[in-house]
Backbone as ProteinMPNN parsed JSONL, in Angstrom:
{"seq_chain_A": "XXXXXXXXXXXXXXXXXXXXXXXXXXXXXXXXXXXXXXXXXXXXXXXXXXXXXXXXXXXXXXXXXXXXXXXXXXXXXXXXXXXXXXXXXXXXXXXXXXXXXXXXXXXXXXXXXXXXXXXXXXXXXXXXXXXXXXXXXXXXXXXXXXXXXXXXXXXXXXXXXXXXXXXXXXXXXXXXXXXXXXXXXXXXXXXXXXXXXXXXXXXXXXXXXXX", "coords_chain_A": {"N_chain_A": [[0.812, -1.211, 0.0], [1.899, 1.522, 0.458], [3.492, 2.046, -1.989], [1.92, 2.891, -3.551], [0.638, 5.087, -2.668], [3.289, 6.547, -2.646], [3.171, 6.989, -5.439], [1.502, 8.879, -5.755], [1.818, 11.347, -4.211], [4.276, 12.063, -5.535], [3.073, 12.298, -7.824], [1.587, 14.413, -7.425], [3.416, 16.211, -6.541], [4.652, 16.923, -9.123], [2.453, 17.919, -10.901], [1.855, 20.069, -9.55], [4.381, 21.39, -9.679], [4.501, 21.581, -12.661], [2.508, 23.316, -12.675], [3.531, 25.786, -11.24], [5.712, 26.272, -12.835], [4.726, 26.987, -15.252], [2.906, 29.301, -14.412], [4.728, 31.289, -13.667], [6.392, 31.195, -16.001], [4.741, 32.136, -17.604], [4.031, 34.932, -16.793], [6.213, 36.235, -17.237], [6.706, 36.203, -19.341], [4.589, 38.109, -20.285], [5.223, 39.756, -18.863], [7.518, 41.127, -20.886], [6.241, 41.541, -22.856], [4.485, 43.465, -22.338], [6.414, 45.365, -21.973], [7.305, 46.249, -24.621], [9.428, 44.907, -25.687], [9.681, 41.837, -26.197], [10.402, 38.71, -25.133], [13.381, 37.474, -26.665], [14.556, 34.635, -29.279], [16.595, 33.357, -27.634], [16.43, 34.163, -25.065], [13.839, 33.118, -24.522], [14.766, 30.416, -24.814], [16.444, 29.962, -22.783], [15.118, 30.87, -20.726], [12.99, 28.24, -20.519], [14.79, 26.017, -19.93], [16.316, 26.704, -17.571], [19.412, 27.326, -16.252], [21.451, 25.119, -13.637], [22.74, 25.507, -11.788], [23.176, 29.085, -10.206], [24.289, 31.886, -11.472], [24.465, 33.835, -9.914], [24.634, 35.496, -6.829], [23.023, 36.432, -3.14], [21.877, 39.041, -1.554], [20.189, 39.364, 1.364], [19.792, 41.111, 3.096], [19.198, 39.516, 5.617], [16.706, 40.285, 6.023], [13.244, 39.253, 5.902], [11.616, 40.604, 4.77], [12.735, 42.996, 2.844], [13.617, 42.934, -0.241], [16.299, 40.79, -1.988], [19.478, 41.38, -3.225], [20.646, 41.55, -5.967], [24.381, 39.845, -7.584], [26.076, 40.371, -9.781], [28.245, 38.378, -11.087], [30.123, 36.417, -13.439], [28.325, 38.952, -15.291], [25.358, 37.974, -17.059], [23.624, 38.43, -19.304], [21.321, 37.65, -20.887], [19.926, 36.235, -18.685], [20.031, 37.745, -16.689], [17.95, 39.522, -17.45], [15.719, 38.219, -16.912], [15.402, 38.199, -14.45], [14.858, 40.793, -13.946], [12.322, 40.313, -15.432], [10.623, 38.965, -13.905], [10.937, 39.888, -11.198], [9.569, 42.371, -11.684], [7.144, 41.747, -12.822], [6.168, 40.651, -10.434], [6.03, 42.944, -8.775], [3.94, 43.96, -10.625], [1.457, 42.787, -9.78], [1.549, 42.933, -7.16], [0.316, 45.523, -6.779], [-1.634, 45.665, -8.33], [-3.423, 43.66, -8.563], [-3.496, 41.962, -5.974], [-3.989, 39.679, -4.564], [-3.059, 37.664, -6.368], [-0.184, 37.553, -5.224], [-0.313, 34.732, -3.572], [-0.208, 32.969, -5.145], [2.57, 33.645, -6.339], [4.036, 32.706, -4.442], [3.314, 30.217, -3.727], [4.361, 29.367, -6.082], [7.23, 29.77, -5.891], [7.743, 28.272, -3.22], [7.097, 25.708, -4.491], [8.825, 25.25, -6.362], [11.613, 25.365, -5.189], [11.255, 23.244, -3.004], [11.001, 21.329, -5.16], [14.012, 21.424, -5.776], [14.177, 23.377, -8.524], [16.052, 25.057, -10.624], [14.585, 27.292, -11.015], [13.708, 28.192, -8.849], [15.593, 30.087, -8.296], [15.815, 31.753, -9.499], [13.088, 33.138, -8.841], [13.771, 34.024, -5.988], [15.341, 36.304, -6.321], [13.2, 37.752, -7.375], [11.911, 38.327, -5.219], [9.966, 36.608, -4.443], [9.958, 35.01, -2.407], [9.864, 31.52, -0.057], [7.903, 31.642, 2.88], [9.033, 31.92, 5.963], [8.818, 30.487, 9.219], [7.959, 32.588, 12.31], [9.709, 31.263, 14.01], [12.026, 30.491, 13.157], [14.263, 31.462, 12.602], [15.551, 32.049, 15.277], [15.516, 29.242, 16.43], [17.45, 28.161, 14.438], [19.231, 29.345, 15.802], [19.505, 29.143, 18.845], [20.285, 26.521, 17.98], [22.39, 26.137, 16.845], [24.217, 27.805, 19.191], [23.766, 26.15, 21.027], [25.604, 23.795, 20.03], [28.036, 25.15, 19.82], [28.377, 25.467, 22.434], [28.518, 23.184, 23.653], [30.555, 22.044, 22.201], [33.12, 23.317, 23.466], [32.641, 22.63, 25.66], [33.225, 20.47, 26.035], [35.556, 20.634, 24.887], [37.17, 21.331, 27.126], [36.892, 20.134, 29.083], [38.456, 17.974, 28.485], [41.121, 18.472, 27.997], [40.931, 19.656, 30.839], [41.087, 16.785, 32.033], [43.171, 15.399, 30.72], [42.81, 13.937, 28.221], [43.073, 10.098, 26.433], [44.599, 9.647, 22.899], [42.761, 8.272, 22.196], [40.227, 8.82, 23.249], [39.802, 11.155, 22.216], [39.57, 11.22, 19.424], [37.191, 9.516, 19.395], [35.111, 11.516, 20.529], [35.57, 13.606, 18.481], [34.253, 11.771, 16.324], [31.925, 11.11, 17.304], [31.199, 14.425, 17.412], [31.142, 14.524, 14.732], [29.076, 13.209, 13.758], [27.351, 14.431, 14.928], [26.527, 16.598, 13.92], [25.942, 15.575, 11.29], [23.63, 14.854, 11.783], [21.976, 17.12, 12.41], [22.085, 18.327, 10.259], [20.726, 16.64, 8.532], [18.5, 16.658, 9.87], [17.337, 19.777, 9.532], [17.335, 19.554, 6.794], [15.3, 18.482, 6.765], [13.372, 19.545, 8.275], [13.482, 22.095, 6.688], [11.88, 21.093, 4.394], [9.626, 20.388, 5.253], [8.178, 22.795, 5.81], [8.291, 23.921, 3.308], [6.053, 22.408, 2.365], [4.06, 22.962, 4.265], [3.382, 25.701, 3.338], [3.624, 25.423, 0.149], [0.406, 23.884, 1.076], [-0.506, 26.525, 2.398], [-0.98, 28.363, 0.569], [-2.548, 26.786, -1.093], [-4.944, 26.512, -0.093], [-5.427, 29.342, 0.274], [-5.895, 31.083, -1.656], [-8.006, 31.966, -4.477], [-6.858, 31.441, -7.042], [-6.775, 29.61, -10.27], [-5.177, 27.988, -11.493], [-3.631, 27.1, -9.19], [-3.628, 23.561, -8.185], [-5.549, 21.179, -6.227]], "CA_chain_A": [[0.0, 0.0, 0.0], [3.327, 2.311, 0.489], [4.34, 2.382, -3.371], [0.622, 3.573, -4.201], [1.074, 6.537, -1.914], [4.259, 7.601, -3.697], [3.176, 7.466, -6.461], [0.827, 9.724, -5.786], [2.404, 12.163, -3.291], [5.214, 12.193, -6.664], [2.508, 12.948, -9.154], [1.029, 16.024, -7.163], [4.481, 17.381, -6.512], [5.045, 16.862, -10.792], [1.396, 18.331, -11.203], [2.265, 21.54, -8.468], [5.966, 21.992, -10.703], [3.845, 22.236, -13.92], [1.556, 24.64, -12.677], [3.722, 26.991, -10.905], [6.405, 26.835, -13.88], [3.706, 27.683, -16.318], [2.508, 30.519, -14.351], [5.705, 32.11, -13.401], [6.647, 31.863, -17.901], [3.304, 33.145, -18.689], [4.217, 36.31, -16.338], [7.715, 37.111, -17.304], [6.459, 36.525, -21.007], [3.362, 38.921, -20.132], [5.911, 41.609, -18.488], [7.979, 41.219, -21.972], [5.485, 41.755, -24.07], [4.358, 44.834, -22.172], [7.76, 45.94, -21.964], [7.491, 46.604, -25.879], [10.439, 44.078, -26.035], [9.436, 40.655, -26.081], [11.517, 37.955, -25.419], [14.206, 36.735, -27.889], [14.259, 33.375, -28.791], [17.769, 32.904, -27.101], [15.909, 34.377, -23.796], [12.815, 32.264, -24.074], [15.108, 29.211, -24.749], [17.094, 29.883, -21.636], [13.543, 30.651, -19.432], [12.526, 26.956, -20.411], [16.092, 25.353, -19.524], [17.542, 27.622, -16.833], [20.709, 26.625, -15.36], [20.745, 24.095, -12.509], [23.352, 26.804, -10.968], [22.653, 30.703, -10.561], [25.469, 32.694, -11.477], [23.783, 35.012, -9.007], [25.065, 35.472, -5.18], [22.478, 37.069, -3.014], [21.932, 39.622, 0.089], [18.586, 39.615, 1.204], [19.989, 41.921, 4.37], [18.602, 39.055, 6.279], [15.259, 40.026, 6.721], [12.523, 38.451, 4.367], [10.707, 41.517, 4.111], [13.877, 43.366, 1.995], [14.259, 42.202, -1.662], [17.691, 40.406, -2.391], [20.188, 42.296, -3.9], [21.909, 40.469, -7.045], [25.528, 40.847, -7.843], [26.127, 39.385, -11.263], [29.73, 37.785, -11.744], [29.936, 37.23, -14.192], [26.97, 39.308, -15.774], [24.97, 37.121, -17.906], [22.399, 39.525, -20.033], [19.559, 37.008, -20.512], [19.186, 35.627, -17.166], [19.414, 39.254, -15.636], [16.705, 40.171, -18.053], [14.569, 37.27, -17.233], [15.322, 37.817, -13.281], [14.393, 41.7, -13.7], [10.76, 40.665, -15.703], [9.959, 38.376, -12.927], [10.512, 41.053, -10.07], [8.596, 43.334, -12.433], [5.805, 41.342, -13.071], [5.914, 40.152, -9.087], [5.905, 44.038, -8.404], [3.069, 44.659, -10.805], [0.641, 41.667, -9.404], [1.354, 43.292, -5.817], [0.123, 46.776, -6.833], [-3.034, 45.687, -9.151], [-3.827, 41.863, -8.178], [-2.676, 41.49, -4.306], [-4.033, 37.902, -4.122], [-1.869, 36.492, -6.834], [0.895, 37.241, -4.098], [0.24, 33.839, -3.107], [0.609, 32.499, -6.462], [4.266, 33.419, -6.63], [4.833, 32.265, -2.919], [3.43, 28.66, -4.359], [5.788, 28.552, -7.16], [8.6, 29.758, -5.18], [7.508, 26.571, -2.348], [6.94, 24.251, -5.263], [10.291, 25.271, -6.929], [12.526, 25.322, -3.706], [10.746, 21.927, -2.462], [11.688, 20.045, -5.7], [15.208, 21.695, -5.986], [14.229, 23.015, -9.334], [16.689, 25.984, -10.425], [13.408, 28.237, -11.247], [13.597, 28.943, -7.203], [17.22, 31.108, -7.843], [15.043, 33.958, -10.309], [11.848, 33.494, -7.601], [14.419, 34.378, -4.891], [15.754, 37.074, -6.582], [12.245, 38.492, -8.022], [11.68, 38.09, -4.072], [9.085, 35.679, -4.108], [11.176, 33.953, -1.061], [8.621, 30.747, 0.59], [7.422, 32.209, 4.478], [9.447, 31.134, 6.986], [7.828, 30.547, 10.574], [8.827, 33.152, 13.083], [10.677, 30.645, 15.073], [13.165, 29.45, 12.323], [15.607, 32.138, 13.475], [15.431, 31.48, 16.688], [16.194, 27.807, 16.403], [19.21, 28.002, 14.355], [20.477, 30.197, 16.795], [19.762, 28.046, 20.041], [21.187, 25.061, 18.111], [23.871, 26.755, 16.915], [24.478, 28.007, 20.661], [24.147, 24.701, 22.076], [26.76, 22.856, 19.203], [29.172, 25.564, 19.956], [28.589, 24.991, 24.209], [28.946, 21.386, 23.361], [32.23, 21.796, 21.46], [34.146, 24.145, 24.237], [32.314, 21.714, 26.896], [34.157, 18.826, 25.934], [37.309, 20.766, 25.05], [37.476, 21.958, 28.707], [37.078, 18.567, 30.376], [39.51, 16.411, 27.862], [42.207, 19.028, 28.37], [41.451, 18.948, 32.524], [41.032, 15.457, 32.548], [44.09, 15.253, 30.152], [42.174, 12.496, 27.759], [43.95, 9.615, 25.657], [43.953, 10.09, 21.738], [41.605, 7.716, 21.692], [38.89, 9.528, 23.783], [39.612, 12.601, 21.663], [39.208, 10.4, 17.934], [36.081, 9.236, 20.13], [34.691, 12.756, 20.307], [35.42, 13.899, 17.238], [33.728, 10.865, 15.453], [29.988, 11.344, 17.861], [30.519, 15.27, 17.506], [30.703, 14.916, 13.276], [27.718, 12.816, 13.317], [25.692, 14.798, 15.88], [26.733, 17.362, 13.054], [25.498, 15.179, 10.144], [22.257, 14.581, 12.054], [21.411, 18.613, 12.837], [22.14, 18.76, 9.138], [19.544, 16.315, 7.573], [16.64, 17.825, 9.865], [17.324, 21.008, 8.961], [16.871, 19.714, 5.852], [13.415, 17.946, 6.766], [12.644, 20.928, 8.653], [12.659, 23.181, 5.698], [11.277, 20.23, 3.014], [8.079, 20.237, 5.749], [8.076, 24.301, 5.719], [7.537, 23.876, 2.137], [4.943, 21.866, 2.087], [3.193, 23.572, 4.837], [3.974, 27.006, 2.6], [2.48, 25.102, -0.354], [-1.187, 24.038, 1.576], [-1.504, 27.619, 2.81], [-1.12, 29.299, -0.542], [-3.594, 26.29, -1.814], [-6.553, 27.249, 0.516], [-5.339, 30.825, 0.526], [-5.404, 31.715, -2.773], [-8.61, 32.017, -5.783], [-6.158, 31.287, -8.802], [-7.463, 28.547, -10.553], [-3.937, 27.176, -11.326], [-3.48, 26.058, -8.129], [-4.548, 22.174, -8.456], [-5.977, 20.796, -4.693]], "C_chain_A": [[0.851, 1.269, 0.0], [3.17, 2.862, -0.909], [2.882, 3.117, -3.87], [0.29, 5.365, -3.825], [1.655, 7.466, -2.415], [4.102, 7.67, -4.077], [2.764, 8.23, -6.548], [0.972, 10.655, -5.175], [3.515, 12.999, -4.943], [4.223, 12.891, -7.892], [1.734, 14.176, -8.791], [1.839, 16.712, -7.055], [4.898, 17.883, -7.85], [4.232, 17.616, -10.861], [1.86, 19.977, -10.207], [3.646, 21.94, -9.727], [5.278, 22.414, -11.481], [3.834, 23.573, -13.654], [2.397, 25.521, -12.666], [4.847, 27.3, -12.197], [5.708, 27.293, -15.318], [3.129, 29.328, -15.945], [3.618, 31.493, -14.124], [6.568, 32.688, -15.111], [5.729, 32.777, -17.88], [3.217, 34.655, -17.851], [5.563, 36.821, -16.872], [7.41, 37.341, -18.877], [5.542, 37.714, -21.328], [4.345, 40.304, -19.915], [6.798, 41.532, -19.841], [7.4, 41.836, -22.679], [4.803, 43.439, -23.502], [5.111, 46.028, -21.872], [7.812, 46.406, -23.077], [8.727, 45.841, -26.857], [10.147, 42.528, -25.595], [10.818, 39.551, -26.219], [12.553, 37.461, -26.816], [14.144, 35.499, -27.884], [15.42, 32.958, -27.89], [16.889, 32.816, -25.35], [14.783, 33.43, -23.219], [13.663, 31.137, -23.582], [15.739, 28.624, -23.382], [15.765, 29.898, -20.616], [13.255, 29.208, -19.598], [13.639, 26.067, -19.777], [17.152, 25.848, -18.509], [18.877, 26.825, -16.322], [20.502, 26.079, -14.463], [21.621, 24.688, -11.498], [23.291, 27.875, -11.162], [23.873, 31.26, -10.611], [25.5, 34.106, -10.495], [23.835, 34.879, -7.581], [23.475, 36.933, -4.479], [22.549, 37.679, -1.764], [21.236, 39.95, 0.195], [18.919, 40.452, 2.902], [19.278, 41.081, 5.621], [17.446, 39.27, 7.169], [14.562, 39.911, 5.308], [11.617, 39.48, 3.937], [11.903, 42.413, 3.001], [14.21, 42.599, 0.736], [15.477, 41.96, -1.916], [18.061, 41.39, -3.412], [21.27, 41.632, -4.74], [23.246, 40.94, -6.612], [26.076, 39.801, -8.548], [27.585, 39.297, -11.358], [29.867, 36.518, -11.822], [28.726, 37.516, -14.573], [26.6, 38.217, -16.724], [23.071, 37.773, -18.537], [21.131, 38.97, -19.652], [19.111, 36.729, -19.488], [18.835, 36.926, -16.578], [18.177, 39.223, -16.193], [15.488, 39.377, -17.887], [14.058, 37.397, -15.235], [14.422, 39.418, -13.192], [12.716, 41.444, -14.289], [10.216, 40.149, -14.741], [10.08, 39.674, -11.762], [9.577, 42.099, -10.73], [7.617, 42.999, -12.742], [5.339, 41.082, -11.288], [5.307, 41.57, -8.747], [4.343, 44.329, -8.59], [1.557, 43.765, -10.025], [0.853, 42.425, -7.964], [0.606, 44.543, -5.95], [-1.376, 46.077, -7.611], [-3.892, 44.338, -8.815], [-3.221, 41.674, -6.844], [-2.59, 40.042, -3.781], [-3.22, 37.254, -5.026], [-0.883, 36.237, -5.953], [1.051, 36.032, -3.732], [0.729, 32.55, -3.946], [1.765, 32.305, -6.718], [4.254, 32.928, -5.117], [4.744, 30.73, -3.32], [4.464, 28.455, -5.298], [7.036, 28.796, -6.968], [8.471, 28.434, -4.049], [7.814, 25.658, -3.216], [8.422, 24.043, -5.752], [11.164, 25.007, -5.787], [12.59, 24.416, -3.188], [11.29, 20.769, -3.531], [12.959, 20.426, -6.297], [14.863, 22.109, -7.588], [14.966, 24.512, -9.52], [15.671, 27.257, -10.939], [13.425, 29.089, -9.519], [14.861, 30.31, -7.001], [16.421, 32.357, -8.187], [14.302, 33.896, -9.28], [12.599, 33.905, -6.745], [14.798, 36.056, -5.909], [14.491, 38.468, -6.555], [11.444, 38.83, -6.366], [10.125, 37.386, -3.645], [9.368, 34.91, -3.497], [9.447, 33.229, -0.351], [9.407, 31.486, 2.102], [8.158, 31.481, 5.109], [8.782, 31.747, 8.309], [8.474, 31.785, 11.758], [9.852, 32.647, 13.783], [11.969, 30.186, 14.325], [14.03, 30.328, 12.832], [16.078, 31.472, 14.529], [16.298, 30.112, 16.868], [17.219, 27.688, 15.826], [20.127, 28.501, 14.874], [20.818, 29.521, 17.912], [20.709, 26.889, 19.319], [22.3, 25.194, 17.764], [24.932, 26.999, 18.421], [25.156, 26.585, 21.236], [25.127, 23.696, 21.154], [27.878, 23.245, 19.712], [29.069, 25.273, 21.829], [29.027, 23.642, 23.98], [29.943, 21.099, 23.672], [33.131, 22.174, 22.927], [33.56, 23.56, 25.779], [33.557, 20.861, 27.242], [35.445, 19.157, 25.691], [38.109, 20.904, 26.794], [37.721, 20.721, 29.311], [38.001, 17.586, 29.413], [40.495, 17.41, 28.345], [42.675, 19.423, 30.135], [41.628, 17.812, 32.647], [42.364, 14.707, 31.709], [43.915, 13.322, 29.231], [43.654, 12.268, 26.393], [43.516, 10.437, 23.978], [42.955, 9.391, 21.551], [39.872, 8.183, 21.67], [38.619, 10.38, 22.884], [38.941, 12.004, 19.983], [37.535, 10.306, 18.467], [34.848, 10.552, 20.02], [34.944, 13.741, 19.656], [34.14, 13.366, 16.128], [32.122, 10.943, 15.856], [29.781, 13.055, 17.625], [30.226, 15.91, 15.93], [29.703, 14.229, 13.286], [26.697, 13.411, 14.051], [25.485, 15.973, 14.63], [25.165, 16.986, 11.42], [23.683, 14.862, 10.408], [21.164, 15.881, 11.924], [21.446, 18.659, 10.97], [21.243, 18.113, 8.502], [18.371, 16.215, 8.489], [16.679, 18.485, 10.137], [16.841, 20.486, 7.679], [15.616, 19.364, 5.75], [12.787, 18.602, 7.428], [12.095, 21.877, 7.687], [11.761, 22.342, 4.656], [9.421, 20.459, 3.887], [7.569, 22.006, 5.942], [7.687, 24.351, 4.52], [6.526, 23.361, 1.606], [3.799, 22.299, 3.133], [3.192, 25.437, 4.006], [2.937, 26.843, 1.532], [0.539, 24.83, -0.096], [-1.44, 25.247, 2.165], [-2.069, 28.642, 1.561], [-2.812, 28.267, -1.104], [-4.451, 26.707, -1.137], [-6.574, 28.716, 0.616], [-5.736, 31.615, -1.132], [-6.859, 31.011, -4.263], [-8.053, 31.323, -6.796], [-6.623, 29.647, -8.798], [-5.993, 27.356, -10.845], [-2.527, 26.275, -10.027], [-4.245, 25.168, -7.37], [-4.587, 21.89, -6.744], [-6.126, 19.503, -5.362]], "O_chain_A": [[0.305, 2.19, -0.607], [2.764, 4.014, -1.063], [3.014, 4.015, -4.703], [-0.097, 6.353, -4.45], [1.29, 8.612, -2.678], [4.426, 8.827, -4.342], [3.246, 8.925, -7.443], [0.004, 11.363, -5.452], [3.444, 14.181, -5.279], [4.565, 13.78, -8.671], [1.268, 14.914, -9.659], [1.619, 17.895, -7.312], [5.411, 18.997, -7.955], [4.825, 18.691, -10.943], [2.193, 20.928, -10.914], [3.536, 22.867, -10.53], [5.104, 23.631, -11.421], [4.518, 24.537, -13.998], [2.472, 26.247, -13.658], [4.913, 28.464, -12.593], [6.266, 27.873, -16.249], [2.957, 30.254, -16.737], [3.349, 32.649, -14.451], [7.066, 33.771, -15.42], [5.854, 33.984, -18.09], [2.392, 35.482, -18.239], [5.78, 38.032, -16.813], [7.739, 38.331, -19.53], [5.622, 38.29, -22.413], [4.312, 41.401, -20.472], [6.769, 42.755, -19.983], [7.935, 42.785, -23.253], [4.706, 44.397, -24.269], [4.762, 47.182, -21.624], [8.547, 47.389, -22.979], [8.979, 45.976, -28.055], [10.519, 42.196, -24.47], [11.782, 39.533, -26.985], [12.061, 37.136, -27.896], [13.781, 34.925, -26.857], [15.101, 31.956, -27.25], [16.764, 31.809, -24.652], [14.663, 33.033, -22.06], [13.596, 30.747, -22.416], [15.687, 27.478, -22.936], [15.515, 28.974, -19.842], [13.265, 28.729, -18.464], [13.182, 25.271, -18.956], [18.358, 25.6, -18.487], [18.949, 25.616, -16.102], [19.358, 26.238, -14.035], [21.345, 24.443, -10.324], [23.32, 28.14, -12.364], [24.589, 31.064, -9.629], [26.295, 35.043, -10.422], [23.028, 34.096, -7.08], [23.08, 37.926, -5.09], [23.15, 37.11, -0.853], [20.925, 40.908, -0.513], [18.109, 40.23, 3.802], [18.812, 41.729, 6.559], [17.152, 38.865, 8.294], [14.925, 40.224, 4.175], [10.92, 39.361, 2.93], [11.43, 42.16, 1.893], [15.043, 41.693, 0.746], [16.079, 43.007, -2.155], [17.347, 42.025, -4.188], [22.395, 41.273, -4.394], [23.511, 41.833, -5.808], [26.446, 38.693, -8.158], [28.147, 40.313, -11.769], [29.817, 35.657, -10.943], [27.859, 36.663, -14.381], [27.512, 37.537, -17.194], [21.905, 37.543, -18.217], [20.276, 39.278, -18.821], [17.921, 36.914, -19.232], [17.745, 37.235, -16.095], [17.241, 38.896, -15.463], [14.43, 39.627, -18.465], [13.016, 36.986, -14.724], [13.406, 39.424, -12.497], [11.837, 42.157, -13.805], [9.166, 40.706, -14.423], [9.076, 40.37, -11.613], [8.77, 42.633, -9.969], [6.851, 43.91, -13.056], [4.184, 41.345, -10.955], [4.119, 41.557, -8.424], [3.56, 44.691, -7.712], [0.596, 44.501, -9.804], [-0.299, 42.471, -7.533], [0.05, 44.721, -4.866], [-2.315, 46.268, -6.838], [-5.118, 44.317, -8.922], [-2.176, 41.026, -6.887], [-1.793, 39.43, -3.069], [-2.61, 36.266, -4.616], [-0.536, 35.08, -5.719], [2.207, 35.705, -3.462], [1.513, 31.628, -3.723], [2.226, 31.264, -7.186], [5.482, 32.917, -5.035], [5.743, 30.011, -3.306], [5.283, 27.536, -5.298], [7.936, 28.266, -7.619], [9.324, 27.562, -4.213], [8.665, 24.806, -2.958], [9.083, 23.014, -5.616], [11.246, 23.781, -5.705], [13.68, 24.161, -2.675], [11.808, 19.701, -3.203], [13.203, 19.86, -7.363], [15.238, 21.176, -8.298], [14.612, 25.326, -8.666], [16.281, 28.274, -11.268], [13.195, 30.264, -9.233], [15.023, 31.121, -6.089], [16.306, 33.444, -7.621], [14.715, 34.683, -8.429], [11.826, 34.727, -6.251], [13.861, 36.847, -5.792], [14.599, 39.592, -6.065], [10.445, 39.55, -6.359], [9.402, 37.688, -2.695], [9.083, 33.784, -3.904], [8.386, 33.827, -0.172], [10.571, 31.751, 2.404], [8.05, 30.27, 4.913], [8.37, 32.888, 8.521], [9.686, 31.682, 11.951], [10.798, 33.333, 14.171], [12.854, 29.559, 14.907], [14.715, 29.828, 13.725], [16.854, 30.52, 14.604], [17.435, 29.991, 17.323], [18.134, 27.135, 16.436], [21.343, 28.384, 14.723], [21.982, 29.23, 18.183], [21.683, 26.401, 19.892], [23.237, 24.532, 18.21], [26.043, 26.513, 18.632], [26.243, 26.155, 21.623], [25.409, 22.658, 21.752], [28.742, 22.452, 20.085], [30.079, 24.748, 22.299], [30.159, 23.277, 24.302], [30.428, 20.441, 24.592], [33.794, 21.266, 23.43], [33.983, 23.992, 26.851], [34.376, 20.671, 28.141], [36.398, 18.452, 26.024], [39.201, 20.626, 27.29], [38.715, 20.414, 29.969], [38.166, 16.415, 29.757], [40.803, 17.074, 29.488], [43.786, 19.504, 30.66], [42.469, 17.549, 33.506], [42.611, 13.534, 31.987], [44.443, 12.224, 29.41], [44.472, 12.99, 25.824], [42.674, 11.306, 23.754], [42.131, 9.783, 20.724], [38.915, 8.09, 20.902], [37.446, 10.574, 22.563], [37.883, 12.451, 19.539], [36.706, 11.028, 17.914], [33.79, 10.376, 19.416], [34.62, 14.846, 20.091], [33.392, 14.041, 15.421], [31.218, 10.868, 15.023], [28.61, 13.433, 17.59], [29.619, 16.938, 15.628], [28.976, 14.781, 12.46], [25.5, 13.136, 13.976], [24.322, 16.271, 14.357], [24.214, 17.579, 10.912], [22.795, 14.707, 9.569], [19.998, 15.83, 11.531], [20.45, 19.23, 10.529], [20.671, 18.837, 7.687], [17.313, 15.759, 8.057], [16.147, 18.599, 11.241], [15.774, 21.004, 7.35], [14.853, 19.771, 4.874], [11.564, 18.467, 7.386], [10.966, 22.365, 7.623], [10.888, 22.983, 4.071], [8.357, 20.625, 3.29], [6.395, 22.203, 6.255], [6.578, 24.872, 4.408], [6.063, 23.72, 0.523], [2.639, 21.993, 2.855], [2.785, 26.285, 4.8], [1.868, 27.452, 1.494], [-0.361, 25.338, -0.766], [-2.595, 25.341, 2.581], [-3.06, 29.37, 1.514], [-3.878, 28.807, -1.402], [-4.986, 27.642, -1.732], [-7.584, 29.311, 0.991], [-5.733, 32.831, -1.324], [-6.728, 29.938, -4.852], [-8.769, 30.575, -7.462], [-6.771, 28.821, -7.897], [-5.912, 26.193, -10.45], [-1.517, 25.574, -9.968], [-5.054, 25.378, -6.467], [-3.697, 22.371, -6.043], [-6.494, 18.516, -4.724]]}, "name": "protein", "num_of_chains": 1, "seq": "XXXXXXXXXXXXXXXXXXXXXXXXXXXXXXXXXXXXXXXXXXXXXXXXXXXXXXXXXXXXXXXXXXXXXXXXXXXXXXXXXXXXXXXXXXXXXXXXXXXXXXXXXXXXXXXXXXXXXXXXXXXXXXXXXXXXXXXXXXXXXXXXXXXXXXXXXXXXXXXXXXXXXXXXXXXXXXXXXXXXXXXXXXXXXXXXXXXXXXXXXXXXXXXXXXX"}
């Protein structure tokens, strides 16, 4: 009964990708065309195939209300031009349409959730998925408490003047307590995105987002 599940858990996350990469073209193609400069085909060709790396570093001044701030090296014309119609169409949908807003927050979730490199322009265009007030917070305590940990255990091997073995010993439990904090963080944010995705779906009119 398992494999019937996935499959179907797999074909709504495929069915969610569509959508939101259909609606996020059919806006950057929309702000083109009312730009008076419509895409080229070089530009389209690249919007359908983006890179699976962003040549684009970002500084979102670490707060999520502040739009990231590119810094192109090297510049790369089309992508800028494809990252500026998306913030420009995001812009104009906030000023004339307010509820699409959650439109792009879904196809920034959906993108981000299945690693697809469509999430680098949505970050940029600052369609960044909601994080919970507490996510700060928590990477700070656990941060806190890794680094108390560390300068715990340095303190008492260097009073207690431990063998190398002890020290190999606590190295080897404090890279895997490491490797553990690191894959749920990652199932922390994978379940942020999918709680990100079901609020936009009940939040949000647009008909292109399938329930």
């Amino acid at each position: 009964m398992i494999w019937p599940c996935l499959v179907g858990v797999e074909m709504n996350q495929t069915a969610d990708l569509e959508a939101a990469l259909s609606f996020v073209i059919e806006r950057i193609e929309a702000e083109a065309t009312r730009s008076s400069e419509p895409l080229t085909d070089e530009q389209r060709f690249l919007l359908y195939h983006l890179p699976n790396e962003s040549e684009i570093s970002f500084d979102d001044g670490g707060s999520p209300e502040v739009p990231a701030q590119p810094n192109f090296v090297p510049r790369d014309i089309k992508y800028e031009r494809l990252c500026t119609l998306a913030r420009a169409g995001r812009f104009r949908d906030m000023q004339f349409n307010p509820a699409s807003v959650l439109s792009w927050e879904f196809a920034a979730a959906v993108s981000k959730l299945s690693r697809h490199p469509m999430s680098w322009l949505l970050h940029w265009a600052g369609a960044k998925p909601r994080r919970p007030w507490w996510d700060r917070w928590l990477l700070f305590v656990t941060g806190f408490l890794v680094v108390l940990l560390f300068l715990a255990v340095i303190v008492l091997g260097l009073t207690e003047n431990w063998a190398p073995l002890l020290w190999a010993g606590f190295a080897a439990v404090y890279s895997a307590i490491l490797a553990l904090l690191y894959a749920a963080s990652r199932r922390i944010e994978e379940w942020q995105q999918k709680q990100n995705i079901q609020r936009c779906r009940r939040g949000s009119p647009s008909t292109f987002i399938a329930s």
